[in-house]
N, C-alpha and C positions, 0 to 999 in steps of 0.2 A: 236332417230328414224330418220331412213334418207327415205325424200321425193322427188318427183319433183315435182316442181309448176306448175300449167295449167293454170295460172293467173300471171303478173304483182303483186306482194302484197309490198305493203312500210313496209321497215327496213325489209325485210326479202330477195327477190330477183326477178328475171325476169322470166318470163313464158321456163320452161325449164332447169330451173337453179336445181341443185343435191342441196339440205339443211338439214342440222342437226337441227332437232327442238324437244322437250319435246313430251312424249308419248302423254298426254292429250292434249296438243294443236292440235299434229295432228287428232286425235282421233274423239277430242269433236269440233273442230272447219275448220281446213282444208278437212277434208274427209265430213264433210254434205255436206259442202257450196260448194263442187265440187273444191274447189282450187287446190288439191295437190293429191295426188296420193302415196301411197308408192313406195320405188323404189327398186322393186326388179328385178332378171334378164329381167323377160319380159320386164319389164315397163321399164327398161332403153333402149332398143332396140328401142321402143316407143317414145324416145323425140324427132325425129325430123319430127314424127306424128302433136305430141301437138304444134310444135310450127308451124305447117303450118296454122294449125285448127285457132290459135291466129292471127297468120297474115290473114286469111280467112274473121274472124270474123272482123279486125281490117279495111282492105281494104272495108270491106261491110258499114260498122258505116260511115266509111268518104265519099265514093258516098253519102251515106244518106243523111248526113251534106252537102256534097255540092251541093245535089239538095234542100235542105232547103232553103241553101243562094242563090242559083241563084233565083225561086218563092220567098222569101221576096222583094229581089233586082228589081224585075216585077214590083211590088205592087208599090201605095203609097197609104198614107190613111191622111185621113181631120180630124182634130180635132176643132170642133166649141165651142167655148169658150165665156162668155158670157163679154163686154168690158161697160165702161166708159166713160167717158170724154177724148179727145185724144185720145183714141185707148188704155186707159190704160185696160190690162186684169184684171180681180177679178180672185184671186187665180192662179194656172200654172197647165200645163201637167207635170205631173210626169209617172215616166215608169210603173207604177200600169195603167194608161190611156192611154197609146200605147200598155200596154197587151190587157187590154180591143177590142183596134180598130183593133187588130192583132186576138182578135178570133174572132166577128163577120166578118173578112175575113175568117176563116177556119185554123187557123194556132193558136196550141195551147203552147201559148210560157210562160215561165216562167219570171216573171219580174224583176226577180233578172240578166236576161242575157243581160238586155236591159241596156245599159252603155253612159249612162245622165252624165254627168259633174255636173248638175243641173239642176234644171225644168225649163221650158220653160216658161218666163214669157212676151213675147211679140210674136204679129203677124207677121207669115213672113214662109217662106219655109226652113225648116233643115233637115241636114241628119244626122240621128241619127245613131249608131251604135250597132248592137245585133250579141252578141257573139256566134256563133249557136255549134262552137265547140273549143279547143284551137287554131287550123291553119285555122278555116274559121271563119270569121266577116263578115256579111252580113250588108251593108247598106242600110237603109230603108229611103223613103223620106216622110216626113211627112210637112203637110199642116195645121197652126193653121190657125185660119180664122172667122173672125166675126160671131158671132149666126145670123140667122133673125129672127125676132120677128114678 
């Protein structure tokens, strides 16, 4: 069965792309999930429809992203941490603790984006890096800083 794709899909081809693929995969899996489309005369007339729709949709996603990263880049945020003797911190910021300080700002980020080298185990000012998409990395400044008690 020959389809067009409406989607990007790995090991198969690019949004627009003509494919020969299995009746049931198109069937049971491309035509739910909106990927692909058969391609018959219409729908081939059609691809350089789909593929504006994909750049529409694609050009929308990355403004998104980039007003993401510019508001992170605004912000900084204070993480108080509780110390020792010498200024040594108990335990570290890890990126589960700058998701934490990034929603009570309003910003609901996942902490797997947040790209730590390793935890923060001393006081001082860093800029950390959050991956908000593959071409945007928003840097965030972040403040560890003595509890008061």
């Amino acid at each position: 069965m020959k389809v067009i794709l409406r989607d990007d899909i790995k090991d198969l081809g690019k949004c627009g792309d003509v494919v020969e693929v299995k009746d049931g995969y198109g069937r049971n899996y491309l035509f739910p999930q909106n990927l692909a489309i058969p391609a018959g005369k219409k729908n081939l007339k059609a691809i350089d429809e789909i593929t504006k729709q994909k750049q529409f949709r694609e050009n929308k996603k990355r403004r998104k992203n980039e007003r993401v990263k510019a508001q992170i880049e605004k912000i900084s945020c204070t993480a108080e941490v509780s110390v020792g003797e010498e200024d040594r911190v108990f335990g570290s910021v890890t990126s589960a603790d700058i998701a934490e300080l990034l929603k009570e700002k309003g910003f609901d980020i996942n902490r797997r984006i947040i790209e730590l080298e390793e935890p923060i185990k001393a006081l001082g000012v860093y800029t950390v890096p959050i991956k908000v998409s593959k071409d945007a990395i928003a840097n965030l400044k972040l403040w560890v800083v003595k509890k008061q008690i």
